[in-house]
C-alpha positions as a printed NumPy array, in Angstrom:
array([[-47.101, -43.507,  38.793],
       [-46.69 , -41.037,  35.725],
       [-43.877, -38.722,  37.972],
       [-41.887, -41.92 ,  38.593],
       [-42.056, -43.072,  35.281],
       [-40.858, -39.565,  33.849],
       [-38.318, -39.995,  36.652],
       [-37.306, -42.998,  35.554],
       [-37.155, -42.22 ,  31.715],
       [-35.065, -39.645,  32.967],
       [-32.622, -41.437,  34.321],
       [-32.051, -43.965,  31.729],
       [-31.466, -41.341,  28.972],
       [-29.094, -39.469,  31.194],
       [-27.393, -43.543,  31.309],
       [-27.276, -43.668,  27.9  ],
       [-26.206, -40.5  ,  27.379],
       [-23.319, -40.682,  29.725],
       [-22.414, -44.732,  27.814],
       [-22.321, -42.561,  24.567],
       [-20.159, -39.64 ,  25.841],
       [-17.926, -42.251,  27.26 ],
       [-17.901, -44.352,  24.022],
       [-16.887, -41.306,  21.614],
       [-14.372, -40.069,  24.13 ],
       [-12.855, -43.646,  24.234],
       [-13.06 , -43.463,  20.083],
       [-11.43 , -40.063,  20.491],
       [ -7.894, -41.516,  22.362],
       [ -5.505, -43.479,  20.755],
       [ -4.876, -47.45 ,  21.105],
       [ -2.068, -48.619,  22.914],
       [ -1.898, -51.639,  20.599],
       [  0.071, -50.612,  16.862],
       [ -1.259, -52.49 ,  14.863],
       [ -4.887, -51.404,  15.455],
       [ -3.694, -47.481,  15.283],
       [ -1.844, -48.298,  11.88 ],
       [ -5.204, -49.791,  10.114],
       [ -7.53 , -46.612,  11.478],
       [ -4.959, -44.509,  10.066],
       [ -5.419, -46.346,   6.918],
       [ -8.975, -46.358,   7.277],
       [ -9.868, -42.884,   7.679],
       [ -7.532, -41.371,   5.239],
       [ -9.422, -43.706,   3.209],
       [ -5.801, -46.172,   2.154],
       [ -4.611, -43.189,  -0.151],
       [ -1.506, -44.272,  -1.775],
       [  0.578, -41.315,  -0.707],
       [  0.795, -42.36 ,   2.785],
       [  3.96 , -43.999,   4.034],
       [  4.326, -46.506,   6.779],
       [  7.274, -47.68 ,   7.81 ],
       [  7.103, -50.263,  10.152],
       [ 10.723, -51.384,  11.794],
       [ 12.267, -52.522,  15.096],
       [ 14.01 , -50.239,  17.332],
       [ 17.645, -51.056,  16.78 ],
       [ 18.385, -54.709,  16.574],
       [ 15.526, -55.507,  19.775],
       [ 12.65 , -57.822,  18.485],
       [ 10.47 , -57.121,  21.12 ],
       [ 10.006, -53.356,  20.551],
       [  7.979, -52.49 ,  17.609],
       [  7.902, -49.177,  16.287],
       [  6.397, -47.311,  12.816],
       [  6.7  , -43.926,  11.34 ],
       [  3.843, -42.439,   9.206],
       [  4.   , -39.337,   6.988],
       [  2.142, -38.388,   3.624],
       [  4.83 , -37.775,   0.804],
       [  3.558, -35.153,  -0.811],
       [  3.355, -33.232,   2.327],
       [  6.278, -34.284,   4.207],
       [ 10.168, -33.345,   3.467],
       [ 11.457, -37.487,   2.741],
       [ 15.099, -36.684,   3.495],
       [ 14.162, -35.282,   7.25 ],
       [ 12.283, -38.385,   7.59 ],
       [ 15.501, -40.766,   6.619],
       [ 17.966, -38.25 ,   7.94 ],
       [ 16.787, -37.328,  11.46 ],
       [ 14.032, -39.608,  12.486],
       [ 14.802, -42.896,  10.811],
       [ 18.63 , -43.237,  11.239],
       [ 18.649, -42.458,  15.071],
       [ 15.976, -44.652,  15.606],
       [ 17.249, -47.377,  13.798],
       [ 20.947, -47.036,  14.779],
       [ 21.477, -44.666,  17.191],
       [ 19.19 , -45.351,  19.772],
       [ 19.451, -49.144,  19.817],
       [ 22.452, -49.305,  22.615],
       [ 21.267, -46.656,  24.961],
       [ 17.473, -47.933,  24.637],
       [ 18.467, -51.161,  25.941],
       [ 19.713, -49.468,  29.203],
       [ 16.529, -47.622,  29.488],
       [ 14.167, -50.756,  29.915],
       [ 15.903, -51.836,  33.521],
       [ 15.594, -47.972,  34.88 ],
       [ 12.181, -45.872,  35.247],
       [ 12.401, -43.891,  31.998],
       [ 10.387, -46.073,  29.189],
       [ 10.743, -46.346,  25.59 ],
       [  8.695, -43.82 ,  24.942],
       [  9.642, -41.184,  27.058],
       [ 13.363, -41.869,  25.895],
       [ 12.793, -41.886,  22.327],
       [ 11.026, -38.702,  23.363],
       [ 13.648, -36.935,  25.201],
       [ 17.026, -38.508,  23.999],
       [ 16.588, -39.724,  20.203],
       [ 14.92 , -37.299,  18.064],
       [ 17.332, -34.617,  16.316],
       [ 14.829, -33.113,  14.699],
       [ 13.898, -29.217,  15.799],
       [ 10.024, -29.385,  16.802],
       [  8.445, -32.241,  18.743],
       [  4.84 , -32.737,  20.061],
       [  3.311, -35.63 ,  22.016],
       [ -0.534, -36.295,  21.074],
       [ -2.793, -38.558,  22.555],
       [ -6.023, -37.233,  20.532],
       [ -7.118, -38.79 ,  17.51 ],
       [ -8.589, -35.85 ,  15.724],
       [ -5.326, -34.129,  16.564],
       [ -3.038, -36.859,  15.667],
       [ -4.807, -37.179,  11.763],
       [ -4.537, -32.898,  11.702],
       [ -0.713, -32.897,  12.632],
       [  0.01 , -35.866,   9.866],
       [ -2.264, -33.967,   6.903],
       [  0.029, -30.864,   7.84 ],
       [  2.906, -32.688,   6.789],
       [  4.318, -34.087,  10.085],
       [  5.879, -37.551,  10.781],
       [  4.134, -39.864,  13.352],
       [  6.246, -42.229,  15.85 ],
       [  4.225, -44.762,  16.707],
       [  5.578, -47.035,  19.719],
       [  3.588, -50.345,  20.085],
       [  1.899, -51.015,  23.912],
       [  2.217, -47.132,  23.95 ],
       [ -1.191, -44.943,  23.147],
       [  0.132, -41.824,  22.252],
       [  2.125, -40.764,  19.296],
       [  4.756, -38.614,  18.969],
       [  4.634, -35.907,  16.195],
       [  8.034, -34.643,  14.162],
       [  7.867, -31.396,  12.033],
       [  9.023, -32.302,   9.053],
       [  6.846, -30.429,   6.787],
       [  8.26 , -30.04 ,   3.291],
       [  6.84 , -30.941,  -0.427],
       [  6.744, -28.778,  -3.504],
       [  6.453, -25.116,  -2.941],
       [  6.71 , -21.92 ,  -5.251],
       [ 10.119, -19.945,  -5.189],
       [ 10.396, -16.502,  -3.967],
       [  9.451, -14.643,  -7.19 ],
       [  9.209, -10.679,  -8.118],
       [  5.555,  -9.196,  -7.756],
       [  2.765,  -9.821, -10.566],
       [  0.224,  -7.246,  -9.188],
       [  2.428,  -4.759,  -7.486],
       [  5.37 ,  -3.393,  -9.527],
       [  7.642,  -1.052,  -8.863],
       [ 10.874,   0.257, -10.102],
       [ 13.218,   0.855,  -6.844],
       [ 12.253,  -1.312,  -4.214],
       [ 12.972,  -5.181,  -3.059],
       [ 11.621,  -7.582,  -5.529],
       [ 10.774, -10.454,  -3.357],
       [  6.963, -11.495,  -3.089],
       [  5.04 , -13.538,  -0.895],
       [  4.646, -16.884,  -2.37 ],
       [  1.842, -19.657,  -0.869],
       [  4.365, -21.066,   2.027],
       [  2.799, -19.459,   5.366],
       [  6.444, -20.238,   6.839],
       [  8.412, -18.673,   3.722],
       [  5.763, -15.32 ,   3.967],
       [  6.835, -15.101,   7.754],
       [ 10.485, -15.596,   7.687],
       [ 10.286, -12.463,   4.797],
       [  8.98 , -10.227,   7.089],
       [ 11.186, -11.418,  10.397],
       [ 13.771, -10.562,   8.291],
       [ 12.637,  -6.885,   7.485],
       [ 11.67 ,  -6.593,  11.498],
       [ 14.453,  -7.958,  13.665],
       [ 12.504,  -7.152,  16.685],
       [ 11.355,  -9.267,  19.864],
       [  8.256,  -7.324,  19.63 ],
       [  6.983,  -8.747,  16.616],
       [  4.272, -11.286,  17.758],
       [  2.732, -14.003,  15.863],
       [ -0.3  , -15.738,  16.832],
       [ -1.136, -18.655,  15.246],
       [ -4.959, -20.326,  14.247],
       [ -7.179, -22.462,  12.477],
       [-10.124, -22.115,  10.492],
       [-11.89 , -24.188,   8.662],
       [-13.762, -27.376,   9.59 ],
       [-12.696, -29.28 ,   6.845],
       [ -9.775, -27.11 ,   5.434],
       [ -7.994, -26.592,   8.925],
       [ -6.207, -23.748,   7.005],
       [ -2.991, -21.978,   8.827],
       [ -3.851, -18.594,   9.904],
       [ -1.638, -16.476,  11.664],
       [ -1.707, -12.656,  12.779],
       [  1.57 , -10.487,  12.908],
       [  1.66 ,  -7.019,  14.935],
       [  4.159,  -4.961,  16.652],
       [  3.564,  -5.354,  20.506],
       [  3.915,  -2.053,  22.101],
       [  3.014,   0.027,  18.518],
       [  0.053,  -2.08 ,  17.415],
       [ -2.947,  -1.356,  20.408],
       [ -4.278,  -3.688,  22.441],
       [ -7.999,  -3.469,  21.642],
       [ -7.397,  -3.901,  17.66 ],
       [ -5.324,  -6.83 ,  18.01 ],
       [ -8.464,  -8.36 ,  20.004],
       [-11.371,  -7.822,  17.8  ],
       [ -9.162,  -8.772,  14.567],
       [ -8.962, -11.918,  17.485],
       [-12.219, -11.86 ,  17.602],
       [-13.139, -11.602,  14.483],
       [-10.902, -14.45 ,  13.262],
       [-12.495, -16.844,  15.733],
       [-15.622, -16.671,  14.658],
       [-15.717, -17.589,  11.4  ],
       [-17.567, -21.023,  11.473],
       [-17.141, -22.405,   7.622],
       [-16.048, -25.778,   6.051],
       [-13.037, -24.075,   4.334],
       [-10.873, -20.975,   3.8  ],
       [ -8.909, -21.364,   0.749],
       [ -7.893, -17.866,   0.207],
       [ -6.966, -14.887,   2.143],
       [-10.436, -13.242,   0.465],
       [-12.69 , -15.992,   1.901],
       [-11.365, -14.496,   4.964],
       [-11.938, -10.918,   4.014],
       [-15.45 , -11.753,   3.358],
       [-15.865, -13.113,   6.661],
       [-14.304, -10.224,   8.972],
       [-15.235,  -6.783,   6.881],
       [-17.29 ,  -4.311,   8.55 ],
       [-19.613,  -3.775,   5.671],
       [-20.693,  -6.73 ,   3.001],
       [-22.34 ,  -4.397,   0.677],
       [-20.462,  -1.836,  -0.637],
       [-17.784,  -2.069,  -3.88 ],
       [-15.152,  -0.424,  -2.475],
       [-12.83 ,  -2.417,  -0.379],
       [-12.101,  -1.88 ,   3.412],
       [ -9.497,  -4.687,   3.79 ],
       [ -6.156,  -3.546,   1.7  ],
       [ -4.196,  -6.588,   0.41 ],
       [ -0.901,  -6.651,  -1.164],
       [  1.9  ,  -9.327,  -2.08 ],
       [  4.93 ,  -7.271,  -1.02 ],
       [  6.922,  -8.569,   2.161],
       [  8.139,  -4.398,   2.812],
       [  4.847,  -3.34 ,   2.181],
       [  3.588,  -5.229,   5.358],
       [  6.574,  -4.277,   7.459],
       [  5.691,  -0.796,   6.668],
       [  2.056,  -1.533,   7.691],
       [  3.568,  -3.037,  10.658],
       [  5.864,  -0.321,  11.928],
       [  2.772,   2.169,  11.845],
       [  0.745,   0.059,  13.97 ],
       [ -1.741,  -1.884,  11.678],
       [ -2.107,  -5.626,  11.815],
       [ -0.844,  -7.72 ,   9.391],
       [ -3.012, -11.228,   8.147],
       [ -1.267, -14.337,   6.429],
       [ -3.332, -17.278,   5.161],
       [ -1.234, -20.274,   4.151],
       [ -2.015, -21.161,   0.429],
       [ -2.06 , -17.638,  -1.151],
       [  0.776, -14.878,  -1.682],
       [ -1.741, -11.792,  -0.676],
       [ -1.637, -11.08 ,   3.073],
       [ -4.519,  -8.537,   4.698],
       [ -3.608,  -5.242,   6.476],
       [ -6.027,  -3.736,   8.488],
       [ -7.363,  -1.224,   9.181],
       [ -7.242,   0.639,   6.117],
       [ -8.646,   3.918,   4.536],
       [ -9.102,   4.961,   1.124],
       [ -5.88 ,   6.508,   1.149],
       [ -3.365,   3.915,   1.099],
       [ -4.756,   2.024,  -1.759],
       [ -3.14 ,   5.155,  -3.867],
       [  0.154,   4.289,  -2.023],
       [  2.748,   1.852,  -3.131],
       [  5.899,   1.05 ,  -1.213],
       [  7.912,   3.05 ,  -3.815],
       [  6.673,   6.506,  -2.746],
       [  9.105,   6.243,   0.51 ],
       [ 12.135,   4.917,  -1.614],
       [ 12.007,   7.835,  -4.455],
       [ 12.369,  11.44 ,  -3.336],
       [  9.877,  13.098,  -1.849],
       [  9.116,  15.469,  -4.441],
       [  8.789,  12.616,  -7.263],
       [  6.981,  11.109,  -5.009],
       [  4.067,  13.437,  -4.336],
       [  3.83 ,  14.551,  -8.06 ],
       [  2.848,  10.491,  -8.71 ],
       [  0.66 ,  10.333,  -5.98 ],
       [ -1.239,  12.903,  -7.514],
       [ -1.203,  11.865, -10.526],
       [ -2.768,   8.288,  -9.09 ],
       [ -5.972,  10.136,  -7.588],
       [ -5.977,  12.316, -10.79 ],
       [ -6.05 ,   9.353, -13.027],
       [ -9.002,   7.895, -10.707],
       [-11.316,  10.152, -11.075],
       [-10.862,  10.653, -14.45 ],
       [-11.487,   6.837, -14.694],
       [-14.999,   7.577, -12.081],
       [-16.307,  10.744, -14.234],
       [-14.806,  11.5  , -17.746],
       [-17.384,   9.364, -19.471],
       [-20.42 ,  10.749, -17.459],
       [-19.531,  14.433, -18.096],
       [-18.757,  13.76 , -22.084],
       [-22.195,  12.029, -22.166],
       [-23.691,  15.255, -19.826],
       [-21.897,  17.77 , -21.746],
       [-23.251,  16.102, -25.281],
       [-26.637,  15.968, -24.533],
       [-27.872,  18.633, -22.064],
       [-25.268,  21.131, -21.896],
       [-23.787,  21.875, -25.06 ],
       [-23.785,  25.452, -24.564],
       [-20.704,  24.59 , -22.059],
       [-18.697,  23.821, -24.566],
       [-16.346,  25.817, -26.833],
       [-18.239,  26.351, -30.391],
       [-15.119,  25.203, -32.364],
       [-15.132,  21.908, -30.364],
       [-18.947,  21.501, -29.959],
       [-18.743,  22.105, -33.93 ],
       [-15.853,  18.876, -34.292],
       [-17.871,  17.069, -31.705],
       [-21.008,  17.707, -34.389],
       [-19.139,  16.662, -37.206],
       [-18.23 ,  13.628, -36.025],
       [-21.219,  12.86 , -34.673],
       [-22.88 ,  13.2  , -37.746],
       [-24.628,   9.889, -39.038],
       [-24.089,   7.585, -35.409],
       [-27.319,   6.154, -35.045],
       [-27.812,   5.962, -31.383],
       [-27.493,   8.958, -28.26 ],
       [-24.424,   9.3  , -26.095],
       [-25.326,   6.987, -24.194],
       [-25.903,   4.076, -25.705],
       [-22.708,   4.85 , -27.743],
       [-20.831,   5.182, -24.211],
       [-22.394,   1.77 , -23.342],
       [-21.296,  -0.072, -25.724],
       [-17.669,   1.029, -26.051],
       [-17.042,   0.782, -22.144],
       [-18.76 ,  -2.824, -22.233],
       [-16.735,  -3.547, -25.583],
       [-13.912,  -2.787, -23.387],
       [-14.301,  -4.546, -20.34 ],
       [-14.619,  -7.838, -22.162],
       [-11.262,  -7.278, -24.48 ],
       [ -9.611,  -6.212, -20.583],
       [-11.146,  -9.599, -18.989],
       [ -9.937, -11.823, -21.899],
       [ -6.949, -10.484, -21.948],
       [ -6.465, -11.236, -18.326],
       [ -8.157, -14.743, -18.859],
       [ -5.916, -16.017, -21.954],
       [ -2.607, -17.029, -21.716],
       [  0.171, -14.615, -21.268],
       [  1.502, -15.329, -24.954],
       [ -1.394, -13.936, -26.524],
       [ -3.463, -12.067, -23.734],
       [ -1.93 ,  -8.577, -24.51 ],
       [ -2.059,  -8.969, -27.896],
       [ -5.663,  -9.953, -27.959],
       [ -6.665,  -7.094, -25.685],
       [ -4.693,  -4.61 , -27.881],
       [ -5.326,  -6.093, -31.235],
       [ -8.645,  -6.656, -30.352],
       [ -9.179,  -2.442, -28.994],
       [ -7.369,  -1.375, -32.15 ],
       [ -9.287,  -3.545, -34.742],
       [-12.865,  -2.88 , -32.766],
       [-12.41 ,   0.933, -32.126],
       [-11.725,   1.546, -36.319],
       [-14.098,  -0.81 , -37.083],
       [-17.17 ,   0.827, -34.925],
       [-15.841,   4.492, -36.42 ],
       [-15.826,   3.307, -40.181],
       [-19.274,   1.823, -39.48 ],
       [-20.48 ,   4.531, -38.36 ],
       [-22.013,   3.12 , -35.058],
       [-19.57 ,   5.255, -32.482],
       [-18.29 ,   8.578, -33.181],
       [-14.323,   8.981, -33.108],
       [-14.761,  11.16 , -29.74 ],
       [-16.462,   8.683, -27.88 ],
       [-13.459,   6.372, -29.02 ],
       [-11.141,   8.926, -27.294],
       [-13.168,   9.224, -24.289],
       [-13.361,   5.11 , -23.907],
       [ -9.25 ,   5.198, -24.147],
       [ -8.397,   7.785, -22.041],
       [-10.988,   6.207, -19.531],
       [ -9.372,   2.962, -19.455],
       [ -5.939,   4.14 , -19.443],
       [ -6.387,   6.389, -16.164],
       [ -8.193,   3.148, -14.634],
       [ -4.514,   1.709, -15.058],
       [ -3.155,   4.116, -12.77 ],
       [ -4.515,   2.934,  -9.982],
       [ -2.062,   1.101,  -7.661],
       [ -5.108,  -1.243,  -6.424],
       [ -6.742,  -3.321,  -8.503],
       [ -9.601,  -3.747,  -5.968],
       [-10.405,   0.038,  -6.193],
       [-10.065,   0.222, -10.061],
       [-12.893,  -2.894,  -9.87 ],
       [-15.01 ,  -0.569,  -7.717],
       [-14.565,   2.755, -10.031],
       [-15.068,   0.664, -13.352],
       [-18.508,  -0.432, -11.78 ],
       [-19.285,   2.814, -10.323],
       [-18.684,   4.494, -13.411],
       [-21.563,   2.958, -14.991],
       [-24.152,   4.427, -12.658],
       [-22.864,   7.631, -13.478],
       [-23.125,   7.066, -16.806],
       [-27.051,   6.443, -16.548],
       [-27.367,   9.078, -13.905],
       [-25.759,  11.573, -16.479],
       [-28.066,  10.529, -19.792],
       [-31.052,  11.096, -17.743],
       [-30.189,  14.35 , -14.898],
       [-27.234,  15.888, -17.29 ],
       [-24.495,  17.346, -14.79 ],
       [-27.181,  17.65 , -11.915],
       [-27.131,  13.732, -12.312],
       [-23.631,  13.331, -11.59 ],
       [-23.08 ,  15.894,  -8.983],
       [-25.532,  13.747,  -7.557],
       [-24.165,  10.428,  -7.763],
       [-21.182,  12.285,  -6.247],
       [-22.609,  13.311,  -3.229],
       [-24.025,   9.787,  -3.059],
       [-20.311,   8.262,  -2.987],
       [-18.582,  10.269,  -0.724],
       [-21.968,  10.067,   1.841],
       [-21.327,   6.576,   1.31 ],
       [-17.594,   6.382,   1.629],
       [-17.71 ,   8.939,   4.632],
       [-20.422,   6.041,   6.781],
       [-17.88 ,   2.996,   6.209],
       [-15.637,   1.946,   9.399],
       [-12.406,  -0.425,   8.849],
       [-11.98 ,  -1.546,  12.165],
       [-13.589,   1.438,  13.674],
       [-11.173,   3.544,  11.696],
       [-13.048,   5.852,   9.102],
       [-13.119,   4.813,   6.111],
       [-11.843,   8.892,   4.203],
       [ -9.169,   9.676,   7.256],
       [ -7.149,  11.483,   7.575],
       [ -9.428,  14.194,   4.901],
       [-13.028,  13.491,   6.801],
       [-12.356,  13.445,   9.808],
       [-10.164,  15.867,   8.743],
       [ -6.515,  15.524,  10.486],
       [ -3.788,  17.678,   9.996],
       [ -1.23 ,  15.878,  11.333],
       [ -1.793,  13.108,   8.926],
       [ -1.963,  14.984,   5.915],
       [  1.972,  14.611,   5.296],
       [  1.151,  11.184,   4.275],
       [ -1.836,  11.399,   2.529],
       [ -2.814,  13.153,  -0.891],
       [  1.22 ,  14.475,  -0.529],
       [  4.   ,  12.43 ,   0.931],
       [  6.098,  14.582,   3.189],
       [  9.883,  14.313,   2.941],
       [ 10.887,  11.6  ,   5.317],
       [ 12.083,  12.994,   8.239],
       [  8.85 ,  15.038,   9.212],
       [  6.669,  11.799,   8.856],
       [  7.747,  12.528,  13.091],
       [  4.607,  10.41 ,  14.413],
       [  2.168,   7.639,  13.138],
       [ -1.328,   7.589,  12.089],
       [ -3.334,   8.918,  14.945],
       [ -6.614,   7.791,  13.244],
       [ -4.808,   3.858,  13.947],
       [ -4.586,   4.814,  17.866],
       [ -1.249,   3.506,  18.503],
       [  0.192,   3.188,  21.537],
       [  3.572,   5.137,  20.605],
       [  3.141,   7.866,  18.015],
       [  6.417,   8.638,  17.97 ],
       [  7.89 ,   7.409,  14.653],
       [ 11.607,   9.65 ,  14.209],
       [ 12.989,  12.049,  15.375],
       [ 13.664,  15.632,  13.287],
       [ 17.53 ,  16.056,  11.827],
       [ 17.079,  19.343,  13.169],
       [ 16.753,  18.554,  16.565],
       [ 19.643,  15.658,  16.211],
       [ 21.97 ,  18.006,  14.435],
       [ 21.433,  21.372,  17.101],
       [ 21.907,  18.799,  20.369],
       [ 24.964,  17.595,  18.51 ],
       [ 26.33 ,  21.241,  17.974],
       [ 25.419,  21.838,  21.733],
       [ 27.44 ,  18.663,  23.093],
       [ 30.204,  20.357,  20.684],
       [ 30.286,  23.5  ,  22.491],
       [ 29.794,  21.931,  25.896],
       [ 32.872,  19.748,  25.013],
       [ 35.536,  22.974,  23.627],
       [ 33.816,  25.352,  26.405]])
């Protein structure tokens, strides 16, 4: 008796559990009857005040009742009045008539024949039905009809196209991204007239449903990147994405490390660049910084100016970028070295000024180091912080006041007040401000490794960063290409920029499917000279 009971347990949960499946599915689908449809709506938006229904007849017919729902703050009003109410209302009312005696319905000729506006989409889902209206679309709702019939007339206050905050430049476009997905991809269709530009479209976010889309070159951009950037995108399983950096946090190769392996930028040209070498581009709607990857630690000393100026300019600024970073890494940790176990490095005229005015500062090196740097990180975060009025002039008033102050006190020596500037200026030089965050916090480490191991300490620390900047991947692209691995046909883009015309192929660290970027005025100009002669011979 115990099998047959189990048996028949069984059974009656697999019952039940087929009632329930069939219950939520029927909860799932859309009523046929309006009225019921219009008060769920209502319901599970939870009767905010910003959503519009319009309930009317179609034409001057009593007998067919129909209702448009949008949200207005998400929805553009005059597309609403303009293309969906007006042909409904006047338009359609003679020819739907007609339709009622034939075997077209209502539905399937408002559908077909009524609608002038650009995008349609028939849904039948309710989950899908409240998505499309909280991205700004108009519902048609036709009572005795369960489905709905969704209008693109997404609109509402956006930002204008504005010139770069973060990535400045002096010749060069000065359009930015701005937090319209739609606006961010219509800038870079216009900088890439090509069919082979492919967007791919997602969501993520259970509660968020945020706009994600993916833009590569087909044919340039290779197959097996553009599938685990796929990949990676699809599973991220998390209530909201907000900003394109929730999504870097999700899809990075490595988590714990301070440098960045996910470059980000603002610029529209800077991503068609990106683009035309074969790396894939990320948008997120609701922020103005799109993702490139892969990326190396070489193109966050790029900017989109090097390939506008000549190429000579060009490379003398480049260098002067990596230059100013590792002055902004080091320069502290070899003063506070050089002070307190190697003195007999230095010059005796300047080890005898250095003395001087180090004369009466109670504390070592290092604590004097530590407490300018940390002075000056919080005048450089307040400054950022407080309003543009009076953030600069609270970070510089505030440097200028503090640095005299601590000298005439005698708790820093002038020197270190040198060292602290010079250090903070070459951080500025740095085109990212993701890789100045990771030197500033680097430079710290150093700092200690130098007041304890002198110059063996930072040699150290050295070897430690490069190890670790030589083991991190970017989408299986290392991390210090083209210098380790080392190629040399990618070194004309790299710590120099190469005039133009030799920059013949793309990255080969990227694995493109065409390398072939230009072609050599050299070549072009001797087969012109040879069609010459062919044509007087």
């Amino acid at each position: 008796m115990k099998p047959l009971r189990n048996r028949s347990y069984k059974r009656s949960n697999e019952k039940t559990y087929e009632r329930k499946i069939e219950t939520d599915t029927n909860e799932l689908l859309l009523s046929a009857d309006l009225t019921t449809n219009l008060k769920r709506i209502k319901k599970d938006i939870g009767n905010s005040p910003d959503i519009v229904i319009r309930e009317f007849k179609l034409g001057s017919n009593p007998c067919i009742q129909v209702a448009a729902v949008y949200i207005d703050s998400l929805s553009d009003k005059y597309m609403v009045s303009d293309f969906i109410m007006r042909s409904l209302m006047y338009e359609t009312a003679d020819s739907a008539y007609k339709t009622m005696s034939s075997n077209k319905s209502i539905f399937d000729f408002i559908k077909d024949n009524s609608l002038t506006i650009g995008e349609i989409k028939v849904i039948k889902n309710w989950s899908e039905l409240l998505l499309s209206l909280l991205s700004g679309n108009t519902l048609i709702l036709i009572d005795g009809w369960p489905e709905a019939i969704s209008n693109s007339t997404k609109g509402g206050e956006s930002r204008a196209v504005t010139e770069p905050t973060t990535q400045i430049v002096i010749r060069g476009p000065k359009e930015s991204f701005n937090e319209s997905l739609n606006t961010n991809i219509s800038l870079i269709r216009r900088r890439i007239k090509s069919p082979n530009l492919w967007l791919e479209m997602m969501k993520i976010g259970d509660v968020t449903q945020t706009d994600v889309a993916i833009l590569y070159i087909k044919g340039i951009a290779k197959d097996n990147l553009v599938e685990e950037v796929k990949q990676r995108l699809h599973t991220i399983k998390t209530d909201g994405i907000l900003e394109s950096g929730n999504i870097e946090a999700f899809i990075e190769d490595k988590t714990f490390t301070v440098f960045p392996t996910i470059y980000n930028t603002e610029r529209p040209d800077a991503v068609a660049g990106n683009l035309l070498e074969g790396r894939i581009a990320i948008l997120v709607n609701g922020t103005p910084f799109v993702l490139i990857v892969p990326t190396i630690f070489a193109q966050f000393f790029q900017v989109p100016s090097d390939y506008y100026d000549r190429y000579d300019i060009a490379t003398f600024l480049r260098v002067l970028r990596y230059i100013g970073f590792i002055i902004s890494l080091v320069f502290p940790a070899l003063y506070i070295a050089l002070i307190t176990f190697h003195q007999g490095m230095i010059p005796a005229p300047l080890l005898i000024t250095l003395a001087a005015s180090r004369e009466g500062v109670p504390f070592p090196a290092v604590v004097e180091a530590l407490l300018m740097e940390f002075s000056f990180e919080v005048l450089r975060e307040a400054g950022i912080r407080m309003p543009r009025a009076v953030g600069q002039a609270v970070s510089i008033v505030g440097a200028l006041i503090l640095g005299q102050a601590a000298v005439q006190a005698g708790i820093v020596s002038p020197a270190m007040v040198i060292v602290v500037a010079i250090t903070g200026i070459s951080s500025f030089s740095t085109p990212s401000y993701d890789l100045a965050i990771a030197a500033r916090l680097i430079r710290f480490s150093l700092m200690l490794l130098a007041a304890f191991l002198g110059l063996l300490g930072v040699m150290l620390g050295l070897i430690a960063i490069i190890a670790h900047l030589s083991s991190l991947r970017s989408f299986g692209a290392p991390y210090l290409t083209p210098f380790a691995p080392f190629i040399l046909a990618d070194q004309k883009d790299a710590l120099l920029r190469f005039p133009l015309w030799s920059l013949l192929t793309r990255p080969r660290f990227i694995g493109t499917n065409n390398r072939n970027r230009t072609q050599s005025p050299f070549v072009s100009n001797k087969n012109r000279l040879k069609d010459d002669g062919n044509e007087k011979s």
